[in-house]
C-alpha positions in Angstrom: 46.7 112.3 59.0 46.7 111.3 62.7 44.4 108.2 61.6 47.4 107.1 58.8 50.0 107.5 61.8 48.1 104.8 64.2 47.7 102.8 60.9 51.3 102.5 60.3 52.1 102.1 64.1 49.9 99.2 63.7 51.4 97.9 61.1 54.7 98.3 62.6 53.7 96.5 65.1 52.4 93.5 63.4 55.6 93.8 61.1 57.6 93.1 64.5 55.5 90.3 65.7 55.7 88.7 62.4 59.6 88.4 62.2 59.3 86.6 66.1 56.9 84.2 65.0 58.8 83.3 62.1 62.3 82.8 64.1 60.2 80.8 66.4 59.0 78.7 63.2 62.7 78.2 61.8 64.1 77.2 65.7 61.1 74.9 66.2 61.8 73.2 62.4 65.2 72.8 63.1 64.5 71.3 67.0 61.8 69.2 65.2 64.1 67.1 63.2 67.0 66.5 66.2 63.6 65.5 68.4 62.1 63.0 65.6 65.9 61.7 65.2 66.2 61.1 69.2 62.5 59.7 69.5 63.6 57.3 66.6 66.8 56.4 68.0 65.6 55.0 71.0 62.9 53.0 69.4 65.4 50.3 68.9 66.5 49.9 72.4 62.5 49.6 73.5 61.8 46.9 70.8 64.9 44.7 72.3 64.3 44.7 76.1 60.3 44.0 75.3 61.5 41.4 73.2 63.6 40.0 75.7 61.0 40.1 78.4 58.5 38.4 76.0 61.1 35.3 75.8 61.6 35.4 79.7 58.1 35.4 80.5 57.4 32.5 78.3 60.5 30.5 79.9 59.9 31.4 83.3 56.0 30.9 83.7 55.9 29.7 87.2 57.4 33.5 88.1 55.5 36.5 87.9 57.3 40.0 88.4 55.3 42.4 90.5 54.4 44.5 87.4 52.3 41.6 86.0 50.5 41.2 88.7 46.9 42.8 89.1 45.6 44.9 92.3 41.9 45.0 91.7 41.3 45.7 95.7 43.6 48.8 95.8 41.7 52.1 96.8 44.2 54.1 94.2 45.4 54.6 91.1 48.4 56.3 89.4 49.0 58.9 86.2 51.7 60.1 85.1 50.9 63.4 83.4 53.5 64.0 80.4 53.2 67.7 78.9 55.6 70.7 78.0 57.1 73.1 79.8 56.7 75.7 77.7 53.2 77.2 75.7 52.9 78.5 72.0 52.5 74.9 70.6 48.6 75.2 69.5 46.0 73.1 71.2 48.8 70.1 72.0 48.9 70.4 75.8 44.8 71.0 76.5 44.2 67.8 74.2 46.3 65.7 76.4 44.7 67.3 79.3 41.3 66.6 78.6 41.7 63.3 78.3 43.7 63.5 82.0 40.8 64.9 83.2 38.3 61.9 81.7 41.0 59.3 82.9 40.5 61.0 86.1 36.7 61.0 86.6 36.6 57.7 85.3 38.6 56.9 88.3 36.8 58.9 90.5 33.8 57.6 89.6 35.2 54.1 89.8 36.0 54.9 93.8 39.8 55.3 93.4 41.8 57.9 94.4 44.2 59.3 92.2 48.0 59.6 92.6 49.8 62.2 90.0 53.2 62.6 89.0 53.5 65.3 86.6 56.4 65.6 84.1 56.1 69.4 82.3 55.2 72.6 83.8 51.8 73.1 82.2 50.8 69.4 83.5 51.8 70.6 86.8 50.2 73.6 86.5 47.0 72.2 85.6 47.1 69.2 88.3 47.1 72.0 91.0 44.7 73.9 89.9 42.2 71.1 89.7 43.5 70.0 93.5 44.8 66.6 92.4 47.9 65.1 94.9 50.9 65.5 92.8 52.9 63.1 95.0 56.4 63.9 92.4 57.6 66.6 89.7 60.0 66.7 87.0 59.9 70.4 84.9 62.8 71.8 83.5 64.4 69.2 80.8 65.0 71.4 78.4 64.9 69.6 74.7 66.5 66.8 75.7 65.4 64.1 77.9 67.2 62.5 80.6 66.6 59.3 82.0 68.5 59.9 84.9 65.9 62.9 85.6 62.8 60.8 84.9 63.6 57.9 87.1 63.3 59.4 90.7 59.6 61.2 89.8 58.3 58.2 88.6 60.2 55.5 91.0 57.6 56.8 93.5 54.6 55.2 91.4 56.0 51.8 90.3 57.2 51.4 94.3 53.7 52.0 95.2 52.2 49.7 92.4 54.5 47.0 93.2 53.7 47.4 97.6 50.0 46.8 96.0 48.9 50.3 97.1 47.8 51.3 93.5 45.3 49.0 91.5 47.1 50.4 87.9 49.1 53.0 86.7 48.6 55.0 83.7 50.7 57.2 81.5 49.3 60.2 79.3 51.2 61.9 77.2 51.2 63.0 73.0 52.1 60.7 70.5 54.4 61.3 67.3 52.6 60.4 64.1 54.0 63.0 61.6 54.5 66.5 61.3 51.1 67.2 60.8 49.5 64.8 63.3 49.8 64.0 67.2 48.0 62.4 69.1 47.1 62.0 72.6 46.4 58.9 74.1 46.3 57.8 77.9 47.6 54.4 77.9 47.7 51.6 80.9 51.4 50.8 82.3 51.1 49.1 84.9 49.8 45.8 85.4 51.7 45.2 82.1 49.2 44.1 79.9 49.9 40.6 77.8 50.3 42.0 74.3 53.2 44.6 75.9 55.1 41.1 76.3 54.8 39.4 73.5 57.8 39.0 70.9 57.3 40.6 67.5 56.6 38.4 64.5 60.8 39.1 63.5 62.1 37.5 66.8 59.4 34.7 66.7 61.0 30.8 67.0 59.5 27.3 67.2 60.6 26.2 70.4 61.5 27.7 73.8 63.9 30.1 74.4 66.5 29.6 77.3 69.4 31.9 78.8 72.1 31.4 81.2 71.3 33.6 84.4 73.6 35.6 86.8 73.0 35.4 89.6 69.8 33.5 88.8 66.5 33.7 86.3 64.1 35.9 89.3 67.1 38.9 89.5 67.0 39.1 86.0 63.9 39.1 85.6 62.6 41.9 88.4 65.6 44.2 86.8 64.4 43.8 83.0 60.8 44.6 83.5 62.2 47.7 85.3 64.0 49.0 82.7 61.1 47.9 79.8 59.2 50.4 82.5 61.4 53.1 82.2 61.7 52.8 78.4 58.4 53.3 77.9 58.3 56.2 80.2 61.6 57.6 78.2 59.9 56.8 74.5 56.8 59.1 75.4 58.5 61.7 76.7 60.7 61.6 74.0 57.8 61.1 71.9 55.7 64.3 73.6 59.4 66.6 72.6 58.9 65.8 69.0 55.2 66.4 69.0 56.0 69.7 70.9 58.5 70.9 68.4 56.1 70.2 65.4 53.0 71.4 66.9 55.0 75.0 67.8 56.4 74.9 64.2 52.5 74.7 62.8 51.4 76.9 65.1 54.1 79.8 64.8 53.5 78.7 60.7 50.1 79.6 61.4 50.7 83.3 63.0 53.6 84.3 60.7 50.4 83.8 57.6 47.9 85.6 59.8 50.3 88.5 60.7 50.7 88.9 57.0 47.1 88.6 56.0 46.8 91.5 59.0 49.8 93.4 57.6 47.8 93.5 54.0 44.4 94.6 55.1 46.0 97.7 57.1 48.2 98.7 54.6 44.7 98.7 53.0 43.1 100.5 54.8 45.8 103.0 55.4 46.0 103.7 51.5 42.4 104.6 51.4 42.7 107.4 54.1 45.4 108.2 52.7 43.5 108.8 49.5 40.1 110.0 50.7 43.0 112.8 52.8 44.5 114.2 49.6 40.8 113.9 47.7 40.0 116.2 50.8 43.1 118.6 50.1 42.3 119.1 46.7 38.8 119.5 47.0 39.5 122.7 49.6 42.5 123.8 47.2 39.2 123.7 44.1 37.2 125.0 46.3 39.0 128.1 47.7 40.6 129.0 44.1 37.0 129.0 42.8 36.1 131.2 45.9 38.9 133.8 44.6 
């Protein structure tokens, strides 16, 4: 029966890999719903400052911030890079990384070298194994994003764009559609385009809006559009978290079935050796008693 005993040592095994997979399932579900609530919560705050931009830039024409305003003879270009730190989330990560790598020969072939800043180990992984300059890094934030963490990495990129050394700057990450559904998309940040900074149809009035500035309207203005910057950088990471957690769910989903599926057809298996072992036994027992 030394063929049964590997069987069952398989099985075993599988057994022990099927109880991790479906602990990592549970954990994911459960950080899936406090990442959707968090991406969710902050949608809110990123609706209001756009809004608010939309109604500045329509009462202060004659000014344009630095992120409106187009580079089209700069020799670069920027991408930030948004991934996970961590694997075991199906095909999430190489999806959003082949479209980095189209964004990036489109640029290439365009004549415009390529500035990264990667946010997520396997982005940064990947960035230095294809040699592109990772001119800032952020790993590490755990399941909860911090804004204080994000801003220094990414600073670097709207300083540049806003010197003029970068002709645009784009941000890739995964979108949140449902539990079943991300998608990744590589999206164009900087120069702002005109439908970012338009008011939605709820906030809409006949007329022109008008504020009361401190210290005065071009102040305001220059530190709005930097915060609508970094809430749109915030909203996709937060965004790429929730996609994280419910890709791993699937995926671990998807393991815990094939584990049992595996479990089934060895126990299978081991039954008919076991069988065809004792048809074996008796047919020497028949055959030596017949023999007497």
């Amino acid at each position: 029966m030394a063929a049964g005993k590997e069987i069952r040592g398989k099985i075993k095994s599988v057994e022990n890999t099927k109880k991790i997979t479906k602990a990592m399932e549970m954990v994911a579900a459960s950080k899936m719903r406090k990442a959707q609530e968090r991406m969710q919560a902050a949608r809110p705050y990123s609706e209001k400052i756009r809004t608010i931009a939309a109604h500045l830039a329509a009462a202060n024409p004659e000014y344009r911030h630095p992120f409106m305003v187009k580079h089209d003879d700069a020799k670069a270009a920027g991408v930030i890079v948004v991934t996970t730190d961590k694997g075991l989330c199906g095909g999430m990560n190489t999806n959003v990384l082949r479209a980095v790598t189209n964004k990036l020969s489109e640029l290439q072939q365009n004549g415009k070298a390529v500035r990264a800043v990667a946010i997520g180990g396997k982005g940064l992984g990947f960035l230095n194994r294809i040699g592109a300059p990772v001119v800032a890094e952020v790993t590490g934030l755990g399941d909860t994003p911090r804004l204080d963490a994000l801003i220094g990495p990414v600073k670097v990129l709207l300083d540049a764009y806003a010197a003029g050394e970068l002709s645009a700057v784009y941000l890739s990450y995964t979108k949140f559609i449902n539990t079943m559904r991300q998608e990744s998309v590589v999206e164009q940040l900087l120069p702002l385009p005109a439908e970012r900074l338009e008011a939605s149809d709820g906030t809409k009035r006949s007329g022109d809006w008008d504020y009361i500035y401190e210290p005065d309207a071009q102040t305001v203005i220059d530190e709005l559009l930097v915060r609508y910057v970094e809430s749109l950088i915030y909203q996709s990471v937060a965004d790429n978290m929730a996609s994280e957690q419910s890709a791993r769910m699937v995926a671990m989903k998807a393991a815990t079935d094939n584990a049992g599926n595996v479990i089934n057809e060895l126990k299978l298996v081991y039954n008919k050796t076991r069988q065809a072992a004792i048809t074996t036994e008796l047919s020497e027992i028949v055959a030596g008693a017949a023999a007497v």
